[in-house]
N, CA, C and O atoms as a printed pandas DataFrame, in Angstrom:
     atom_number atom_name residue_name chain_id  residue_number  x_coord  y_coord  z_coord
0              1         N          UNK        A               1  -13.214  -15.099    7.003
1              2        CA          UNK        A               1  -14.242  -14.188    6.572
2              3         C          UNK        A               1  -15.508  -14.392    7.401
3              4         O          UNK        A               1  -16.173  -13.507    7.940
4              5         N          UNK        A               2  -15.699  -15.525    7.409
5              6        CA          UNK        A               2  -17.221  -15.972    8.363
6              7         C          UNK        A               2  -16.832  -15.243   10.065
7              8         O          UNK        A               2  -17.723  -14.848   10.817
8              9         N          UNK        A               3  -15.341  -15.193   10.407
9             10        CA          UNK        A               3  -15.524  -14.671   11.409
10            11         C          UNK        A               3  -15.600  -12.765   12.242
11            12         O          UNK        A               3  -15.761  -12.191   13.319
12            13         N          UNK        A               4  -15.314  -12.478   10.586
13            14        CA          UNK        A               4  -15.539  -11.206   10.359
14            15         C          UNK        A               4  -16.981  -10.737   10.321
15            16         O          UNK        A               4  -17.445   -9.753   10.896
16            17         N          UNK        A               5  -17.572  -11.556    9.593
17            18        CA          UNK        A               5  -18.892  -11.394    9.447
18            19         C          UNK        A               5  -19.921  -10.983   10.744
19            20         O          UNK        A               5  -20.875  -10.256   11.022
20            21         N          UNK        A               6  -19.123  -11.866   11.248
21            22        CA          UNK        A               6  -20.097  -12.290   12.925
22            23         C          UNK        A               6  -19.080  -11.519   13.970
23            24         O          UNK        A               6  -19.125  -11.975   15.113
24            25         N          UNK        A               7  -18.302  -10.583   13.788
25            26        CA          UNK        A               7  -17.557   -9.886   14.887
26            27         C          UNK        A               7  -16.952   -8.868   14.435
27            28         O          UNK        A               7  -15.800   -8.526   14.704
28            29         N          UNK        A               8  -17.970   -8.165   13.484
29            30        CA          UNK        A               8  -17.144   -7.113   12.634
30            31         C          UNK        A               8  -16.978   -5.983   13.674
31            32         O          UNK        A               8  -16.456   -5.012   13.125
32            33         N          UNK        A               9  -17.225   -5.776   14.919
33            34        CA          UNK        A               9  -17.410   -4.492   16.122
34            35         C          UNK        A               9  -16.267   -5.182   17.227
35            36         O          UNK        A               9  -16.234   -4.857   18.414
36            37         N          UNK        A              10  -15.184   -6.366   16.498
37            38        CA          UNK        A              10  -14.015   -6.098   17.262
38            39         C          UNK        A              10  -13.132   -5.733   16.806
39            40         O          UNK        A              10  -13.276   -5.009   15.821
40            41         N          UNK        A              11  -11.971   -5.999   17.214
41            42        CA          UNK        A              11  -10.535   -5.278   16.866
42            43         C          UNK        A              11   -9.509   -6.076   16.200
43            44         O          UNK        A              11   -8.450   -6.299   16.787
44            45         N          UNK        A              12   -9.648   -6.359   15.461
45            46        CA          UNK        A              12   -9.202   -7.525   14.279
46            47         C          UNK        A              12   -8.565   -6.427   13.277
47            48         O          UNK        A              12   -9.142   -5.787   12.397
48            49         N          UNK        A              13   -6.875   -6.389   13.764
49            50        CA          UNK        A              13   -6.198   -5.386   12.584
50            51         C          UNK        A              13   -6.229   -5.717   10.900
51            52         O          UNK        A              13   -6.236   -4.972    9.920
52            53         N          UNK        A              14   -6.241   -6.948   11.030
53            54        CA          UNK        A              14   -6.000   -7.474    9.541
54            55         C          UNK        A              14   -6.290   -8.951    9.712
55            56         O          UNK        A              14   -6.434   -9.496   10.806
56            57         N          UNK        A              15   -6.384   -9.713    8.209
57            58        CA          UNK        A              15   -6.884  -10.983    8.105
58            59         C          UNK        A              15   -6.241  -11.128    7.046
59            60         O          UNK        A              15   -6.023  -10.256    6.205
60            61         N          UNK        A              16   -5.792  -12.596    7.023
61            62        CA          UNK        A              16   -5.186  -13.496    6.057
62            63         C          UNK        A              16   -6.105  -14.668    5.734
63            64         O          UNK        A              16   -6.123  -15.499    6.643
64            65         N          UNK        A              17   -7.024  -15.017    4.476
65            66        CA          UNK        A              17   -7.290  -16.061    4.489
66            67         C          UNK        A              17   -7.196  -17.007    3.331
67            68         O          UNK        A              17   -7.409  -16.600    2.189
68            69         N          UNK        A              18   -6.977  -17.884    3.507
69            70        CA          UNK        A              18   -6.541  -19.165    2.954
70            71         C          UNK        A              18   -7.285  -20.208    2.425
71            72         O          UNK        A              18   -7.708  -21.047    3.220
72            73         N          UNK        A              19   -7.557  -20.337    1.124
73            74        CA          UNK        A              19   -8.644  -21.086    0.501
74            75         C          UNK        A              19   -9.782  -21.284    1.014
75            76         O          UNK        A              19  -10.156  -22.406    1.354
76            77         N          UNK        A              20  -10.394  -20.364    1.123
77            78        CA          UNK        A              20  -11.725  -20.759    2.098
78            79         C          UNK        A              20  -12.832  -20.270    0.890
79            80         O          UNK        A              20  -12.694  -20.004   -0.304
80            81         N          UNK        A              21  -14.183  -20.295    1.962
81            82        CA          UNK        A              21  -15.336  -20.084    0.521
82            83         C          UNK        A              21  -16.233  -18.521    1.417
83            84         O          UNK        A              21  -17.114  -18.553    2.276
84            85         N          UNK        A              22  -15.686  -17.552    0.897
85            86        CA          UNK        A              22  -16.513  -16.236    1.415
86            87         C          UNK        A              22  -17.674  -15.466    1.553
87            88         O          UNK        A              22  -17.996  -14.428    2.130
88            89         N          UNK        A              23  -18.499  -16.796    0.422
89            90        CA          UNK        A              23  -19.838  -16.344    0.191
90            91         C          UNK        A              23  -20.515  -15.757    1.282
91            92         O          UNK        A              23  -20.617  -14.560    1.550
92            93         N          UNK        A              24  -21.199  -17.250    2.193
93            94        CA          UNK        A              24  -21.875  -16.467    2.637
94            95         C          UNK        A              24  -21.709  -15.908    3.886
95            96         O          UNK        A              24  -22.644  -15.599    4.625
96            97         N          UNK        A              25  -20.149  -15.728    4.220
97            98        CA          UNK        A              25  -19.882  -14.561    4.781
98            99         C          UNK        A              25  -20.067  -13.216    4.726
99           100         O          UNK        A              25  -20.409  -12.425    5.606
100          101         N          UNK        A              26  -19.721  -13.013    3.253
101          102        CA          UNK        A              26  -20.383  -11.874    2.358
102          103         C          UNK        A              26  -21.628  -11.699    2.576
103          104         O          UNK        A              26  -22.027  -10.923    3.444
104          105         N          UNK        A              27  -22.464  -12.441    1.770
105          106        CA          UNK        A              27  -23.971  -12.401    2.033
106          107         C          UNK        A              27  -24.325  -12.324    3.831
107          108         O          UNK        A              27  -25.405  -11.777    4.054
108          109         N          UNK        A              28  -23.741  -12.685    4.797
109          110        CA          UNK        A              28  -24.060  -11.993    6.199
110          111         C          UNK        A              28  -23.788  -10.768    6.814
111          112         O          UNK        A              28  -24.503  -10.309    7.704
112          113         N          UNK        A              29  -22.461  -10.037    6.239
113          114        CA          UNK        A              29  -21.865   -9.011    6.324
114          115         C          UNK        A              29  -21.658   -7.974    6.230
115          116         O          UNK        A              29  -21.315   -6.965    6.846
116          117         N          UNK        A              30  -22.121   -8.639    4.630
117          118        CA          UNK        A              30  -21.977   -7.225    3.561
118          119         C          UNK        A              30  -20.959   -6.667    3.410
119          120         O          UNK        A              30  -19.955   -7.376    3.478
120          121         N          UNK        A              31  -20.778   -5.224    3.153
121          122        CA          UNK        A              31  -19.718   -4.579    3.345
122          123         C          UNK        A              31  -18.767   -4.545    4.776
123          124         O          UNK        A              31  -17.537   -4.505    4.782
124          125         N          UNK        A              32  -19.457   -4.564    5.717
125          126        CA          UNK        A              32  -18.583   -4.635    6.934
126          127         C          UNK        A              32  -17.027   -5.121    7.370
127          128         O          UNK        A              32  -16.232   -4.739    8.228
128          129         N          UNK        A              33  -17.010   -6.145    6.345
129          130        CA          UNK        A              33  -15.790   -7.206    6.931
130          131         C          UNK        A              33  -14.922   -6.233    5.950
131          132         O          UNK        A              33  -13.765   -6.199    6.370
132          133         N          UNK        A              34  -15.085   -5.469    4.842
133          134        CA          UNK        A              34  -13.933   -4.638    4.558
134          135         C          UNK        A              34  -13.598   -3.574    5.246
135          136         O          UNK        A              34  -12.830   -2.828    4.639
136          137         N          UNK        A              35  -13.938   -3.202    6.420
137          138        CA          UNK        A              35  -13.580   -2.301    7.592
138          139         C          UNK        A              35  -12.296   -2.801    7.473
139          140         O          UNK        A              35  -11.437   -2.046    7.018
140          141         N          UNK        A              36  -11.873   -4.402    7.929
141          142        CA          UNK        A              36  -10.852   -4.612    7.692
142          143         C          UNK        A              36   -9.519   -5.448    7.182
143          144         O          UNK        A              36   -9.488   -6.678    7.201
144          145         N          UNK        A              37   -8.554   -4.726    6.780
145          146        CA          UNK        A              37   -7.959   -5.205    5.902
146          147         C          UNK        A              37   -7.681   -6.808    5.604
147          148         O          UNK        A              37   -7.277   -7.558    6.492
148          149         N          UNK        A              38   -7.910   -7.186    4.434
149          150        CA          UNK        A              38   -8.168   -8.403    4.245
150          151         C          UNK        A              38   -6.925   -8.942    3.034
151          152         O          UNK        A              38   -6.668   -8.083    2.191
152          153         N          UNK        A              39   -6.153  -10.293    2.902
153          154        CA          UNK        A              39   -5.478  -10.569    2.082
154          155         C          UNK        A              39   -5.889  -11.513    1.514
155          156         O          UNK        A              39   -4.917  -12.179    1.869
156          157         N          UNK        A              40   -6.651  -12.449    0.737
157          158        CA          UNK        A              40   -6.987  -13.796    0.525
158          159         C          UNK        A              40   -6.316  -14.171   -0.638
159          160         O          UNK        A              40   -6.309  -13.559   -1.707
160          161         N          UNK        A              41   -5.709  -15.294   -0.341
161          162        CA          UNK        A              41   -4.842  -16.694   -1.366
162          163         C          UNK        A              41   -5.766  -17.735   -1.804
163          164         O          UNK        A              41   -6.746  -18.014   -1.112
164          165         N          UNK        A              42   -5.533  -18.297   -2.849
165          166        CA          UNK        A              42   -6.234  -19.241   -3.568
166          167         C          UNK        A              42   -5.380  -20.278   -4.525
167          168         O          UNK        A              42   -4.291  -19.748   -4.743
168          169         N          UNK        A              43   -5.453  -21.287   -5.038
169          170        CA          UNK        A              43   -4.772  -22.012   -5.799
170          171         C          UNK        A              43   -6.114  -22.062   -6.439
171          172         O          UNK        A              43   -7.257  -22.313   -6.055
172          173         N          UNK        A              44   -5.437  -21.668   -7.774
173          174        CA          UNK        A              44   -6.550  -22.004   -8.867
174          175         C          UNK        A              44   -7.472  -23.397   -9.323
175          176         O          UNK        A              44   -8.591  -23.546   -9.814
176          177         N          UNK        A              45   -6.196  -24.476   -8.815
177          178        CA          UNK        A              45   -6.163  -25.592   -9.151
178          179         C          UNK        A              45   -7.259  -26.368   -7.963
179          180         O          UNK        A              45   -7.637  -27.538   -7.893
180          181         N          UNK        A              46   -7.593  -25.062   -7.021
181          182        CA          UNK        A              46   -8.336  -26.229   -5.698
182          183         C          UNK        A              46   -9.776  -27.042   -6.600
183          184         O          UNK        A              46  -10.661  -26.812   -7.423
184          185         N          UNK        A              47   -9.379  -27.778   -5.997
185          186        CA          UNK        A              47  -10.926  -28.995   -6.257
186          187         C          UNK        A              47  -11.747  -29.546   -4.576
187          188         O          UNK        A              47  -12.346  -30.604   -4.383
188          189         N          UNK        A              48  -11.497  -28.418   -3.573
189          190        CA          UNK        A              48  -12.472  -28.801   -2.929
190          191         C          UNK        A              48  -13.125  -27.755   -2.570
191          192         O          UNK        A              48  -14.303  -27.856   -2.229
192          193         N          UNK        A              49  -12.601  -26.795   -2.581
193          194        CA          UNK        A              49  -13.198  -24.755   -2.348
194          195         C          UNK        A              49  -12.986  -24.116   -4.186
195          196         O          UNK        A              49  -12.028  -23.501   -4.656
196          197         N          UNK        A              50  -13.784  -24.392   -4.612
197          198        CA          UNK        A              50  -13.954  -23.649   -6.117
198          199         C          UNK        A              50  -12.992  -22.102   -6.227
199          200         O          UNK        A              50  -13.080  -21.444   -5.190
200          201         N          UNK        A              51  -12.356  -21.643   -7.020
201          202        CA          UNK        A              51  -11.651  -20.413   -6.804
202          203         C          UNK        A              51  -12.417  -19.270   -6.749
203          204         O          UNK        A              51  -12.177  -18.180   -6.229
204          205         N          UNK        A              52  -13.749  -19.833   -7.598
205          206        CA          UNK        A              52  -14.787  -18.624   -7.728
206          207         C          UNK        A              52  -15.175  -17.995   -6.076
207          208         O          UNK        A              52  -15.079  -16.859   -5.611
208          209         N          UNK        A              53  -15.441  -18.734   -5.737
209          210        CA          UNK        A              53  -16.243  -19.046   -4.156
210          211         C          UNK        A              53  -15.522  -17.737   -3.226
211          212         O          UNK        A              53  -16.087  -17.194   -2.277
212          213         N          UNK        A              54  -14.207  -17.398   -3.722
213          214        CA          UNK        A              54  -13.322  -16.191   -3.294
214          215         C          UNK        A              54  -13.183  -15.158   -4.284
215          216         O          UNK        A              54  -13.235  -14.003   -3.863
216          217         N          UNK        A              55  -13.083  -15.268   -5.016
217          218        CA          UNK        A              55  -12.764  -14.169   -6.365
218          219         C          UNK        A              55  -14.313  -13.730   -6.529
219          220         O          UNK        A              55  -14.359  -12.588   -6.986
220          221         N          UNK        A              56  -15.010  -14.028   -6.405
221          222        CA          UNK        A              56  -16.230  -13.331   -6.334
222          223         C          UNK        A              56  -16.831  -12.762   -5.246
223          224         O          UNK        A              56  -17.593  -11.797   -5.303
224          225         N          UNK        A              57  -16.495  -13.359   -4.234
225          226        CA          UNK        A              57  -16.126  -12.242   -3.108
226          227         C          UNK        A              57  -15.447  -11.252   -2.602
227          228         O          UNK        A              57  -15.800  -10.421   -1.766
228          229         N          UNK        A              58  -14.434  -11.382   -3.157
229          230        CA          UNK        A              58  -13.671  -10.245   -3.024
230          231         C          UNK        A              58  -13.561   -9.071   -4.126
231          232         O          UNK        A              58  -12.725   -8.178   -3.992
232          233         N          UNK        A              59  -14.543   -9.122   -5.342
233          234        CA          UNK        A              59  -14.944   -8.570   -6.252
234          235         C          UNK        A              59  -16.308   -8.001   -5.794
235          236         O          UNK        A              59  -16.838   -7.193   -6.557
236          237         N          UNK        A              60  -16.993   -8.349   -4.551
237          238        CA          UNK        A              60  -18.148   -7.781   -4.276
238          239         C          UNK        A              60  -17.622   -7.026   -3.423
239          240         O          UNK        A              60  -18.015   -5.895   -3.709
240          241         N          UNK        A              61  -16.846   -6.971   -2.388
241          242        CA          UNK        A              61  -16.091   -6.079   -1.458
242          243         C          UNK        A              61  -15.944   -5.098   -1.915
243          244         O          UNK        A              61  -16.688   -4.126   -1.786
244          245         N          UNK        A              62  -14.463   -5.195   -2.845
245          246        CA          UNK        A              62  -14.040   -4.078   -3.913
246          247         C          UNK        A              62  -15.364   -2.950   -4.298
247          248         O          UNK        A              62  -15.507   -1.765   -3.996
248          249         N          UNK        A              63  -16.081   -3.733   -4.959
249          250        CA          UNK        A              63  -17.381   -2.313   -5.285
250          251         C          UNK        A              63  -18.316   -1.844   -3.902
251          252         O          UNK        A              63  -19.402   -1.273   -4.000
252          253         N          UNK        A              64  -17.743   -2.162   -2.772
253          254        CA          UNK        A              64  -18.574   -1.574   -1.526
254          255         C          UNK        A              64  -18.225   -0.334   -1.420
255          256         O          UNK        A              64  -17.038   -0.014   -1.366
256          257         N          UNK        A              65  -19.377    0.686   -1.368
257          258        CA          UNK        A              65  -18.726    1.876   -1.099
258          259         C          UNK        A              65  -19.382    2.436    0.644
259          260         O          UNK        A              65  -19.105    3.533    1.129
260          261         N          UNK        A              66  -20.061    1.620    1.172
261          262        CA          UNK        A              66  -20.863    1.565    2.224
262          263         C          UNK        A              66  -20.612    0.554    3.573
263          264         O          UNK        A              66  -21.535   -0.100    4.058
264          265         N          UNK        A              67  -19.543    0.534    3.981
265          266        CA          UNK        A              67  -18.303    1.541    3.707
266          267         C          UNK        A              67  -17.457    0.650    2.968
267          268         O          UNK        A              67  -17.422   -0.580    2.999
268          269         N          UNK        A              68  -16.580    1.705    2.103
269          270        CA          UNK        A              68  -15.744    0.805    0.883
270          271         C          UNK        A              68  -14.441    0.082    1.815
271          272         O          UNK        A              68  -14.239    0.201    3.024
272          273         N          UNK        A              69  -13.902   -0.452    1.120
273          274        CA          UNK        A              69  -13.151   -1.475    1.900
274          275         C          UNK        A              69  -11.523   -0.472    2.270
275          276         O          UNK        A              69  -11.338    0.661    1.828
276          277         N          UNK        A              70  -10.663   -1.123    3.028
277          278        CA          UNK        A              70   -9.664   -0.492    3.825
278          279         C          UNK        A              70   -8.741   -0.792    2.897
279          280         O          UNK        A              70   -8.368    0.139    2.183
280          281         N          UNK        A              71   -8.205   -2.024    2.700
281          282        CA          UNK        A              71   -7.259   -2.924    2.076
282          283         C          UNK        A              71   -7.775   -4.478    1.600
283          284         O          UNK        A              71   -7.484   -5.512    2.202
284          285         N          UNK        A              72   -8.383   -4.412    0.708
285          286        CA          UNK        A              72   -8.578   -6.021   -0.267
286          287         C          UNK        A              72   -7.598   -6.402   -1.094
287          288         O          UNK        A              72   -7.284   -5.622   -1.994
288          289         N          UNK        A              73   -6.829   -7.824   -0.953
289          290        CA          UNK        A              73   -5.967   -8.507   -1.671
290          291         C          UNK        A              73   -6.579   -9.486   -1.954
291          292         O          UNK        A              73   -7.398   -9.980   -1.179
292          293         N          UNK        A              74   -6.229  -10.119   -3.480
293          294        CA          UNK        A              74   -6.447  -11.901   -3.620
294          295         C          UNK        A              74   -5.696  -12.052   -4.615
295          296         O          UNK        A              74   -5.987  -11.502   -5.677
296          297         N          UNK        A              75   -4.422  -12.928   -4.473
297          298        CA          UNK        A              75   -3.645  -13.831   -4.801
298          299         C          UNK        A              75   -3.938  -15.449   -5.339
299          300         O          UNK        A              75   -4.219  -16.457   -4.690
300          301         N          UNK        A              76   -3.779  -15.276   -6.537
301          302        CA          UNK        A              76   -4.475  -16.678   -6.982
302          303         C          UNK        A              76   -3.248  -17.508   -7.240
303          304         O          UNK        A              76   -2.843  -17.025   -8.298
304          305         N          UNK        A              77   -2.393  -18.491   -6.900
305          306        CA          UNK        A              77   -1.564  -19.354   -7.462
306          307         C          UNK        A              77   -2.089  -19.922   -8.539
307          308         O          UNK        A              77   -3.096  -20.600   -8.337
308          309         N          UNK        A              78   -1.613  -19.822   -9.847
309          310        CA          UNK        A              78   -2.118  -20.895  -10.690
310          311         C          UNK        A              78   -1.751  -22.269  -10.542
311          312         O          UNK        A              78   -2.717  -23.019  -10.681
312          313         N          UNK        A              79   -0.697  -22.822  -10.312
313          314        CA          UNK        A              79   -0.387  -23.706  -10.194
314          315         C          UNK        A              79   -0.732  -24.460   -9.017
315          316         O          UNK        A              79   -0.293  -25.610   -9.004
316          317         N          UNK        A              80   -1.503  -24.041   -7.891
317          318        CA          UNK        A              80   -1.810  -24.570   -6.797
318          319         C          UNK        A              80   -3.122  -25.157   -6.796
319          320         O          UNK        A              80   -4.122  -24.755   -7.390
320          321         N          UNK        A              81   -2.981  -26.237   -5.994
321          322        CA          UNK        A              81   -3.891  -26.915   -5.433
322          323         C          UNK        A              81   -4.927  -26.202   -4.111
323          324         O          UNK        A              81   -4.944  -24.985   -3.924
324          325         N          UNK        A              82   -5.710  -27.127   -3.313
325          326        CA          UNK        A              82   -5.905  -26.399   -2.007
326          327         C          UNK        A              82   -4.986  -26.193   -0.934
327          328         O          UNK        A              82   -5.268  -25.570    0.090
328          329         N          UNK        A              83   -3.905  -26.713   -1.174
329          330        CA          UNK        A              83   -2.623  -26.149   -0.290
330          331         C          UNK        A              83   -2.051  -24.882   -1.140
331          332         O          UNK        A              83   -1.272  -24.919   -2.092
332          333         N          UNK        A              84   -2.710  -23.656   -0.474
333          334        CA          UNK        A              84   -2.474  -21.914   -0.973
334          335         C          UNK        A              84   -1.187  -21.886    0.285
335          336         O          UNK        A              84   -0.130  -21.349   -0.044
336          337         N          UNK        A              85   -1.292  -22.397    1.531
337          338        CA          UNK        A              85   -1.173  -22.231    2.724
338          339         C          UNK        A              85    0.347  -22.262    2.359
339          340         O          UNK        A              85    0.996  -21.308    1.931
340          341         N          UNK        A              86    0.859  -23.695    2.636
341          342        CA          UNK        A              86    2.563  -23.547    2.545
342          343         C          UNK        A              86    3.292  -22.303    2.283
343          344         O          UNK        A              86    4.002  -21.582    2.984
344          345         N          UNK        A              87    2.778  -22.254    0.668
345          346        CA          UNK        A              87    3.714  -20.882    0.062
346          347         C          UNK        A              87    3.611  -19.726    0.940
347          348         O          UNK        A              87    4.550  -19.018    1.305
348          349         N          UNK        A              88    2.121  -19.573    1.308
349          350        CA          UNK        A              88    2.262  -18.416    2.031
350          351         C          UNK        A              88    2.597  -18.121    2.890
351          352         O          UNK        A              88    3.242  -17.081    3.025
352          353         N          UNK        A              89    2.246  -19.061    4.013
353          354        CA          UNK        A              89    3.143  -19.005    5.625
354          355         C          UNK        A              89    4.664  -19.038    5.585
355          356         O          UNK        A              89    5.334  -18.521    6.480
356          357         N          UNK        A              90    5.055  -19.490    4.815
357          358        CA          UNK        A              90    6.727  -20.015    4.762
358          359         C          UNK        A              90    7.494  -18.911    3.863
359          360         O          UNK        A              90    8.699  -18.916    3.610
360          361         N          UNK        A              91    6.640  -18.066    3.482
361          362        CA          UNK        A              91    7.095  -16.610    2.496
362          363         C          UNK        A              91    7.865  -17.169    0.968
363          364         O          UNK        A              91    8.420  -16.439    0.147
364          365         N          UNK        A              92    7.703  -18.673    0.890
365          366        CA          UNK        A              92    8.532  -19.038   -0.567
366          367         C          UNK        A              92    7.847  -18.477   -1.845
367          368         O          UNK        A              92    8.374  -18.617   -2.949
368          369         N          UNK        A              93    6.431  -17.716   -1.635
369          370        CA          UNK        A              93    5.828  -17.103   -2.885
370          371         C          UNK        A              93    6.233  -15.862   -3.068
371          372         O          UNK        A              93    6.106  -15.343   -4.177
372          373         N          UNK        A              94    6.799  -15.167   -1.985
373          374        CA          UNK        A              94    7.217  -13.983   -2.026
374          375         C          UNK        A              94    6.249  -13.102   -1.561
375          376         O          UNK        A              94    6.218  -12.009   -2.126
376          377         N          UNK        A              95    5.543  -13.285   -0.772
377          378        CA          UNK        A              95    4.572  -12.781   -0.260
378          379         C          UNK        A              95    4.597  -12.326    1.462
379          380         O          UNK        A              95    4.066  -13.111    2.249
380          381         N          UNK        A              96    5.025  -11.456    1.824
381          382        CA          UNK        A              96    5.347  -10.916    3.197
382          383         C          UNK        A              96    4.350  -11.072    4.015
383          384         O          UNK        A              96    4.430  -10.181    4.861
384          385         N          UNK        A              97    3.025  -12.061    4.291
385          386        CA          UNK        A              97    1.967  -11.832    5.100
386          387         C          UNK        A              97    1.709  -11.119    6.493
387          388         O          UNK        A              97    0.753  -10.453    6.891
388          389         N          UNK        A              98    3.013  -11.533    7.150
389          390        CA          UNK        A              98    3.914  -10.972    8.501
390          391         C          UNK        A              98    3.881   -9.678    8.343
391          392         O          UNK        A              98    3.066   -8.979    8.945
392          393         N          UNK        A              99    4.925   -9.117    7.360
393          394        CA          UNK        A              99    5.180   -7.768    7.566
394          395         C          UNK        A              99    3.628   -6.579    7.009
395          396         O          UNK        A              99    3.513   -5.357    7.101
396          397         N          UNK        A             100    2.599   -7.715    6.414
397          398        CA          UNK        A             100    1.544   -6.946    5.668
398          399         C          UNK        A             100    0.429   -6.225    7.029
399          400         O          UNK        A             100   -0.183   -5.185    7.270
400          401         N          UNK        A             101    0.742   -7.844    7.760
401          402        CA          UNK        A             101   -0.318   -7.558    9.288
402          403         C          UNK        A             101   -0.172   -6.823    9.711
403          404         O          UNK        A             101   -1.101   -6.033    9.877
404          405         N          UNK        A             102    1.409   -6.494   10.304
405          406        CA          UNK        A             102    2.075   -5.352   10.804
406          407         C          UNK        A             102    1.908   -4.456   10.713
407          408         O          UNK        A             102    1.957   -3.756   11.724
408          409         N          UNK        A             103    1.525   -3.740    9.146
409          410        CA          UNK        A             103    1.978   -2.849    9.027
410          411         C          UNK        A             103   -0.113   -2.421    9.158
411          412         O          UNK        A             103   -0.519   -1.500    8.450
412          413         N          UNK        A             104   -1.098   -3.149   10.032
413          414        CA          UNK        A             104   -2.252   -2.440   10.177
414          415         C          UNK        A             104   -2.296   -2.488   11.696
415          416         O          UNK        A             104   -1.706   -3.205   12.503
416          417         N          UNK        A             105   -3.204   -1.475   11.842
417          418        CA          UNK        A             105   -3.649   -1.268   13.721
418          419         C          UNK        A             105   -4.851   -0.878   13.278
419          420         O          UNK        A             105   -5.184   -0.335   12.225
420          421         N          UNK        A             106   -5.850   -1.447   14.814
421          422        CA          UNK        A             106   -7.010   -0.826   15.384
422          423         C          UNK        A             106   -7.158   -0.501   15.993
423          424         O          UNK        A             106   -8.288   -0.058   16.196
């Protein structure tokens, strides 16, 4: 997200991100980084990136209508820790990240 923030005028089809903290990406951005499509994972359970720190970012996206967002996802594992990552790269959550990228262009 932070690198969306700061390069929202390149060509970045889609983004996957992975327990991270979006604030103040958000707060640099604004609406911009929902130009484009974004998926973010979380384990509820993290104790070093708070879950809020994403779910409230991506709840400020969602109400952008300036310009409103392309594609916003967030996937919360309950049962997860700050390893969101495994399940998702390795597709054992059931989660196609591969075929999701794919399926955007810029």
């Amino acid at each position: 997200m932070d690198y969306l923030a700061a390069h929202d005028d390149e060509a970045v089809p889609g983004a996957v991100l992975i327990a991270g903290d979006a604030t103040d990406a958000f707060v640099r951005g604004g609406c911009a980084p929902g130009r484009v499509p974004i998926w973010a994972f979380h384990g509820e359970r993290d104790d070093l990136v708070p879950v809020s720190r994403i779910s409230e970012s991506i709840a400020d996206l969602e109400a952008c209508s300036d310009p409103p967002p392309v594609d916003v996802r967030l996937t919360i594992y309950p049962d997860a820790g700050h390893d969101s990552w495994s399940r998702t790269y390795d597709l054992s959550a059931g989660h196609d990240v591969y075929a999701w990228l794919l399926e955007h262009r810029r």
